[in-house]
C-alpha positions in Angstrom: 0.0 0.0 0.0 1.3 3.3 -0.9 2.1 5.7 1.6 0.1 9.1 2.6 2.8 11.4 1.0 3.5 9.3 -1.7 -0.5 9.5 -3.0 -0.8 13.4 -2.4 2.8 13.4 -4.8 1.1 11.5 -7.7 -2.4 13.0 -7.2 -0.4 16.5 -7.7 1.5 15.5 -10.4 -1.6 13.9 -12.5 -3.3 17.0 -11.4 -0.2 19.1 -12.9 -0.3 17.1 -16.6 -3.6 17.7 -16.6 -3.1 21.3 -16.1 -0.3 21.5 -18.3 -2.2 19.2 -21.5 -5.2 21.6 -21.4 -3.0 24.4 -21.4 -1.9 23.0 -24.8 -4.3 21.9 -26.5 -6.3 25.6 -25.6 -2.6 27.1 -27.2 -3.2 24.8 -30.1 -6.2 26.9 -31.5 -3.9 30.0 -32.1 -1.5 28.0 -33.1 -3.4 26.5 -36.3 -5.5 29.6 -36.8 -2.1 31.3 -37.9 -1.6 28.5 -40.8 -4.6 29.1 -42.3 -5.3 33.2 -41.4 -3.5 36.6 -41.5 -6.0 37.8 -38.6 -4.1 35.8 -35.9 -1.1 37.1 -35.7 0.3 35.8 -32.1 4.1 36.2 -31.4 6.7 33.6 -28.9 5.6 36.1 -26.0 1.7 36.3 -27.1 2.4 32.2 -26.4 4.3 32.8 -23.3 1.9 34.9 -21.7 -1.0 33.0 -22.6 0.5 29.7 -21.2 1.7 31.5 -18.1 -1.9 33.2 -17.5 -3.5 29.3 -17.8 -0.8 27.3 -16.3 -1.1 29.9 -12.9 -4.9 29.7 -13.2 -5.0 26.4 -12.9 -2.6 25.9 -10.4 -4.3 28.5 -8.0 -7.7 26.7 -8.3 -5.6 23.3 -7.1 -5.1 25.9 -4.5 -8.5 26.5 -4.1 -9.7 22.9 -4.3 -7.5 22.8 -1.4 -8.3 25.5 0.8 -12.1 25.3 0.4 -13.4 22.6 2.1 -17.2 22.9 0.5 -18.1 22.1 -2.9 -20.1 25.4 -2.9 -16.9 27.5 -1.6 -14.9 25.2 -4.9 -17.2 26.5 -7.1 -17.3 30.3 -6.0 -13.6 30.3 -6.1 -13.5 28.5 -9.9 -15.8 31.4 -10.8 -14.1 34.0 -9.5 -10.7 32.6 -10.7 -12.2 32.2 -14.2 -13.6 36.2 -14.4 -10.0 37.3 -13.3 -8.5 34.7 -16.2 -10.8 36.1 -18.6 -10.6 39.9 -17.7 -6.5 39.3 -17.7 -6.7 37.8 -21.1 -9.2 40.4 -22.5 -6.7 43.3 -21.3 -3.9 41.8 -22.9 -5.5 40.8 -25.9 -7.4 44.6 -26.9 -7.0 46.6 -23.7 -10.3 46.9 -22.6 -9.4 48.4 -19.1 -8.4 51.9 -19.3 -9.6 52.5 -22.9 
């Protein structure tokens, strides 16, 4: 039987490949838009960004799942994670803040 610490280290890495395959497969969308389009036009730091911005989403809401020991409390913080996500990507993406 597997110890305690050594469950928590797989769970948290299986938890991190997930995390890190969604990231790429949502990067692969840009990615083939720009072989077929002029309109998408994303540079190595468009990528960077946009893989750091999902990569430290989803490891705060790990965080969260965590933390928050009610499935209601889960959810609230996946919201609120998302909005900020969303908000941060729309600012970077056409600068909607500050316009």
């Amino acid at each position: 039987m597997k110890s305690l610490t050594a469950h928590i280290h797989s769970t948290s890495a299986r938890h991190l490949l997930v995390i890190l395959g969604v990231t790429g497969l949502f990067l692969l969308a840009p990615l083939l838009a720009m072989q077929f389009t002029t309109q998408v036009t994303w540079t190595a730091f468009d990528f960077a960004a946009a893989a750091a911005l999902l990569i430290g989403t989803g490891l705060l809401f790990l965080l969260a799942l965590r933390a928050f020991p009610t499935r209601r409390a889960r959810i609230g913080a996946g919201v609120a994670l998302a909005c900020g996500m969303l908000l941060i990507w729309a600012e970077l993406a056409v600068g909607i803040v500050g316009a």
